[in-house]
N, C-alpha and C positions, 0 to 999 in steps of 0.2 A: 509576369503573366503573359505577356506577350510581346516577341520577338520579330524585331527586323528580318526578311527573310527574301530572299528567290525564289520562290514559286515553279518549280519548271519542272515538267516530268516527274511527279510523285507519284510515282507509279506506286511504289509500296504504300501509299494513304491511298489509293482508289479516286486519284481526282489532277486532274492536271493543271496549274497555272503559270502563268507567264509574265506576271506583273508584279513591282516591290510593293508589298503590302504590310499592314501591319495586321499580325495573325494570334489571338486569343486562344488561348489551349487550357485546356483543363482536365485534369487525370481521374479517371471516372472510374470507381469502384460499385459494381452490381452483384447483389446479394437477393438469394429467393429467402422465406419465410425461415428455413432454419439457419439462416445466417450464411451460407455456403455461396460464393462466387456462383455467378451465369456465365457461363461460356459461348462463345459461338454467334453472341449480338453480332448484329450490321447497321450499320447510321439509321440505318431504317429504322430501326427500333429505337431510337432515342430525340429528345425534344430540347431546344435548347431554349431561355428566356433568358433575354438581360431587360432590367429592369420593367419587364414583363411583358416588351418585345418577344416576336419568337425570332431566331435567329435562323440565317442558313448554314447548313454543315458544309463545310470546303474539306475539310480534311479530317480522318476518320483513320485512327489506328488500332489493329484488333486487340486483345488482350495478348500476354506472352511473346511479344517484342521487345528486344533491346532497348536501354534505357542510358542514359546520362546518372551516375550514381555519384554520391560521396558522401565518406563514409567520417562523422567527425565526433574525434576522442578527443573527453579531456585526461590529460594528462598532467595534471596540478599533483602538489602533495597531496590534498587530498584521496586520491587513488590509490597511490602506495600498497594499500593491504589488498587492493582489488583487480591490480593491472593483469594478473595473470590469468584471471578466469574473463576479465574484458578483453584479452586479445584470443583465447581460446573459441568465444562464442561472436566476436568479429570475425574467424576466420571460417566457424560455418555458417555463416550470412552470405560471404564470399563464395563458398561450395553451394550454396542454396540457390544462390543468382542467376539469371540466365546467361550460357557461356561466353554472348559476344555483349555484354554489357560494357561500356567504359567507365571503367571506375577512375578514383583520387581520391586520396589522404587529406585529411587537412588534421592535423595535430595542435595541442593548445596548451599550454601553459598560461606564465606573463605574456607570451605575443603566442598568435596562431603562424604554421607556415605549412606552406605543400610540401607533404612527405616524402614523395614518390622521387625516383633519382632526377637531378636535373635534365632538363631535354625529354622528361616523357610525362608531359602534362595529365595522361591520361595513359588508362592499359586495361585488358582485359587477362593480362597475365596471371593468373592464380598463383601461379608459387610466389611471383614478383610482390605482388600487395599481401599476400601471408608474409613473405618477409620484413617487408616495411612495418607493417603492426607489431612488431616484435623489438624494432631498433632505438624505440626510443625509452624515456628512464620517466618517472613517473615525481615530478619535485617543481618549488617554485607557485605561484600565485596563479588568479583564475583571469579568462580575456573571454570570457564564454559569445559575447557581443559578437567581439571582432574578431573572431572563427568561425562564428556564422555570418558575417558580411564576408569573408573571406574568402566563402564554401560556395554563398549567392551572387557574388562576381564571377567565380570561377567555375561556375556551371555556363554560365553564358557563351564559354567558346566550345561547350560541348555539340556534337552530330546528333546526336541524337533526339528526335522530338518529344519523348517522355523522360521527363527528366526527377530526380531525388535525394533525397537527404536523408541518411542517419545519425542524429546526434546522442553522445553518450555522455550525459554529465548528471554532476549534482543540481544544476539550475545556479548555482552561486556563480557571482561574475565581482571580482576587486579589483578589478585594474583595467579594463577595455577604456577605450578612447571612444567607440559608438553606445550607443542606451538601446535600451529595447526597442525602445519608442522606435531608434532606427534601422533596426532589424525587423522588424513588424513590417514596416512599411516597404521595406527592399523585398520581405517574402510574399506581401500582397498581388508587386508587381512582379513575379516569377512564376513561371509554371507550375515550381518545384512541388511535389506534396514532402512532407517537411514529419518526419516519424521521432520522436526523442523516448529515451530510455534515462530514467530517472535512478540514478544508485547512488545511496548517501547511510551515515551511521542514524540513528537513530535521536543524538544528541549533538550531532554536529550542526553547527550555528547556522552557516552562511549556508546551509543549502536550502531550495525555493524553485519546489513542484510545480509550482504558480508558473511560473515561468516557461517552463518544459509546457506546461497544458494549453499557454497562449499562444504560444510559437506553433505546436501544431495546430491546433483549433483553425486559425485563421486559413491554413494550407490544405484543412481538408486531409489531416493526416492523424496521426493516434498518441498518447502520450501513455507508455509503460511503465510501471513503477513495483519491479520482481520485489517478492519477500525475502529472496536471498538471491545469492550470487551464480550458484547451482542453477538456477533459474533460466537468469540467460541463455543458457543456450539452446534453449528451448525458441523463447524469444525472438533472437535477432533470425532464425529460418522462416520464423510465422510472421514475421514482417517481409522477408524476399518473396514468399509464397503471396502477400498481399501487393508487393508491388508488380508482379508478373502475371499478378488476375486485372491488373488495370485496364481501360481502354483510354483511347487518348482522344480529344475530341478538340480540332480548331475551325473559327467561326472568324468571321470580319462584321466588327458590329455596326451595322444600320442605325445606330445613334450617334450623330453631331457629337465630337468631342469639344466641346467649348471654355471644359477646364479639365482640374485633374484628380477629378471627386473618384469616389467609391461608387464599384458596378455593381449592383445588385444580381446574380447570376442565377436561374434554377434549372437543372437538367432534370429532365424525368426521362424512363426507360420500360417498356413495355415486353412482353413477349410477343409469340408469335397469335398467340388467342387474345390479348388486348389485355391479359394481364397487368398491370402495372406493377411493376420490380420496386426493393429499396435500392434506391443510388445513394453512394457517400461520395461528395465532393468538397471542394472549398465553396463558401457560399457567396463569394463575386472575385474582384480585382479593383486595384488601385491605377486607374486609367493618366496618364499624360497627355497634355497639351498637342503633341507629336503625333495624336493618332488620327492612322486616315482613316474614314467612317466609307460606307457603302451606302448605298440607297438600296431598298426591296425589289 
């Protein structure tokens, strides 16, 4: 959730700093009455609380900027009958994205690993990541875990301050080495808002929506579960579409960090008539001992 960082000339965030701080972000989705993205906020228009503190905005990114992505299939046997309409509607997710997003692969089977060719941790190449979606085979046991600790490490050397996840599984996990328990906690502490796409048969055992629904929950993120395959690719553009309406919002919290409890967080969002907006965010962070606090 929040990130080591250099402060210096963010001129793109609207606010300049010069000091190593630790910096809280939080990817903030605003909706008027019929559900429809607001456009066009400024910091001005939004409230920050942690644990019912209000906080200061330091940094403030508008909606439809570049993002930190990645993008993570499973690729167990289980898919088999589905890989090919899952890399068709992967790859307009991809055409749906904003052009300078940096993307990465994380693929999963028995083990997860980055897809993308060695030496290019990251790329905004479209043909490059349509290709990589396409090369791998679809066999083998589930690591669902540790693809997503995988995806939540390897966001971390991403440039970009808004950063995401798309995961595509059944929810079933038989062979990871982490639990949920600690994947939960890795995504508490990440920025990431965390989107999962639930596709399984109907009478297939090990798979577990449950799952999918906690992993975003917690991120402030949405969990899909299409009636058919066809579906998808509907789907994965209506999630690019939701992450390029985001705003991005980092704060330095004026609370004493004195352990490594759970932050209670609430943004609120108004217009320019005092309106008050729906925001959809994560609803805190999982704070370290490591954090420098600010005074008012």
């Amino acid at each position: 959730m929040f990130s080591k960082v250099l402060l210096a000339a963010l001129t793109l965030f609207q606010y300049t700093l010069s000091v190593d701080v630790d910096l809280v972000t939080f990817n903030v989705s605003v909706l008027d009455n019929d559900g429809r993205p607001v456009p066009g906020l400024t910091a001005e228009n939004f409230r920050v609380y942690e644990e019912g503190r209000e906080q200061t905005i330091k940094v403030f990114q508008p909606e439809d900027t570049p993002a930190t992505v990645g993008i993570v299939v499973d690729n167990s046997g289980s898919m088999v009958n589905k890989r090919n309409e899952v890399v068709t509607a992967a790859r307009a997710f991809i055409d749906a994205s904003h052009p300078e997003d940096e993307m990465f692969i994380v693929n999963f089977n028995g083990r997860p690993w980055l897809a993308l060719p060695a030496g290019s941790p990251f790329t905004n190449n479209q043909s490059e990541l349509r290709a990589t979606l396409a090369q791998t085979r679809a066999e083998g046991t589930t690591a669902l875990y540790d693809a997503l600790k995988l995806a939540l490490d390897h966001l971390k050397s991403g440039s970009r301050q808004r950063k995401g996840i798309v995961l595509l599984s059944d929810g079933g996990d038989n062979t990871s080495q982490n639990t949920l328990d600690d994947v939960l906690r890795l995504a508490q502490r990440s920025s990431a808002t965390i989107y999962c796409i639930g596709i399984y048969d109907i009478h297939q055992k090990d798979r577990n929506p449950s799952v999918l629904k906690k992993i975003a929950k917690v991120t402030g993120g949405e969990a899909y579960f299409p009636d058919s395959l066809a579906s998808l690719s509907t789907i994965w553009p209506r999630i690019a579409g939701k992450m390029r309406g985001q705003y991005t919002i980092g704060y330095l919290s004026n609370i004493p960090a004195q352990d490594g409890g759970y932050r209670r967080v609430q943004i609120t969002a108004s217009n320019k008539r005092g309106k008050m907006l729906d925001v959809r965010t994560r609803p805190g962070y999982l704070a370290t001992v490591s954090t420098k606090s600010t005074t008012p």
